[in-house]
C-alpha positions as CSV (number, residue, x, y, z in Angstrom):
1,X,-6.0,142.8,-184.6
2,X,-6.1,139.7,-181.5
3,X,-8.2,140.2,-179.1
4,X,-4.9,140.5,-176.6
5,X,-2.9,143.4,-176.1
6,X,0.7,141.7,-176.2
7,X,0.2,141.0,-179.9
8,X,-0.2,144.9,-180.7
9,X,2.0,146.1,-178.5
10,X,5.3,144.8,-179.8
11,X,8.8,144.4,-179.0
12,X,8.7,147.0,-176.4
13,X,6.7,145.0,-174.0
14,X,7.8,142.0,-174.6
15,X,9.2,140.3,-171.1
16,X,10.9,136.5,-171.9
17,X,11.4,136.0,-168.0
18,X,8.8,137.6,-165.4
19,X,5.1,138.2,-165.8
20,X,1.8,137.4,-165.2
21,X,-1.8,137.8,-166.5
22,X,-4.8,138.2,-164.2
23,X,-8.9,137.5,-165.0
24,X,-10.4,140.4,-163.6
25,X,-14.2,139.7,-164.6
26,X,-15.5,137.9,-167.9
27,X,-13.9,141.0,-170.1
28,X,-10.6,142.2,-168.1
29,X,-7.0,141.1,-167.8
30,X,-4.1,142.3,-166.1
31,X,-1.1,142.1,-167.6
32,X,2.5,142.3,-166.1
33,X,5.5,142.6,-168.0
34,X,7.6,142.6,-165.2
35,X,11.5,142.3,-166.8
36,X,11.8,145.0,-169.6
37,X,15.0,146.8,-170.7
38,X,17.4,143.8,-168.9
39,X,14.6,144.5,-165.8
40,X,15.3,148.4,-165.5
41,X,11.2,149.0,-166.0
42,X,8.3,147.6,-166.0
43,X,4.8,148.1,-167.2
44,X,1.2,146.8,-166.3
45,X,-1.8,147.1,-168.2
46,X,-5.4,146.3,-167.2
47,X,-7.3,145.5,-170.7
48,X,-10.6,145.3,-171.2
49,X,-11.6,142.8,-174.2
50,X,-15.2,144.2,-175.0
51,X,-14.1,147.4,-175.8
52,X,-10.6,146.3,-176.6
53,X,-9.5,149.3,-175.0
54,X,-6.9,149.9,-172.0
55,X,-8.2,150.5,-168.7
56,X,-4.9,151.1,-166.9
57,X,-1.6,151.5,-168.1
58,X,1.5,152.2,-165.5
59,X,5.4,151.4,-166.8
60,X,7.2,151.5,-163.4
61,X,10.9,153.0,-164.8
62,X,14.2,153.3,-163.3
63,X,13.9,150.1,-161.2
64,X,16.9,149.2,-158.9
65,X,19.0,145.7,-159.8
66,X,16.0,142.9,-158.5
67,X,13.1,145.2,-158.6
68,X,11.7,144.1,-161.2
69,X,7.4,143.4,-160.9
70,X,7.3,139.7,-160.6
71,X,3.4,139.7,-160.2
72,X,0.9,141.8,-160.4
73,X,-3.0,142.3,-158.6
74,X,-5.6,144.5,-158.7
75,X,-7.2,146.5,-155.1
76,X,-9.6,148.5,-154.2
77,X,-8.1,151.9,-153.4
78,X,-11.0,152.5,-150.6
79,X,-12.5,148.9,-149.2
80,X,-15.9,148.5,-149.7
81,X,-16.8,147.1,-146.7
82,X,-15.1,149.4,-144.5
83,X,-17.2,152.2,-142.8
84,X,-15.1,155.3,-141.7
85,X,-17.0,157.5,-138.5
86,X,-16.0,160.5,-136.8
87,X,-13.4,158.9,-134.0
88,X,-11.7,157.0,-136.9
């Protein structure tokens, strides 16, 4: 097995137009394949290459003509360096 998802994941995810691929740290990627089934879906998979596991896995389905994911990032769902008080 490769040490990259997209060679075990087959034909399914395979996107020949729109996509991208994101170092998260020394270990993770995020990967977009952003234009499957003629761009009706998508899917985006964070990977982590130590444990050659999946971290994340979303396929974003029933995508409207042009909505296809051209790119892909990773956020923080709460910032870190935000502090919330009581008149917030």
């Amino acid at each position: 097995m490769s040490k990259y998802p997209n060679t075990f994941l087959g034909k399914k995810n395979f996107a020949n137009i729109i996509g991208s691929n994101r170092y998260l740290s020394a270990s993770n990627r995020l990967i977009d394949f952003g234009w499957l089934n003629n761009g009706k879906s998508a899917n985006i998979i964070e990977y982590d290459l130590k444990s050659k596991q999946q971290v994340f896995n979303v396929e974003l389905t029933g995508l409207p003509s042009g909505g296809y994911v051209y790119r892909a990032e990773r956020f923080s769902l709460y910032p870190t360096k935000h502090t919330y008080g009581i008149n917030e």
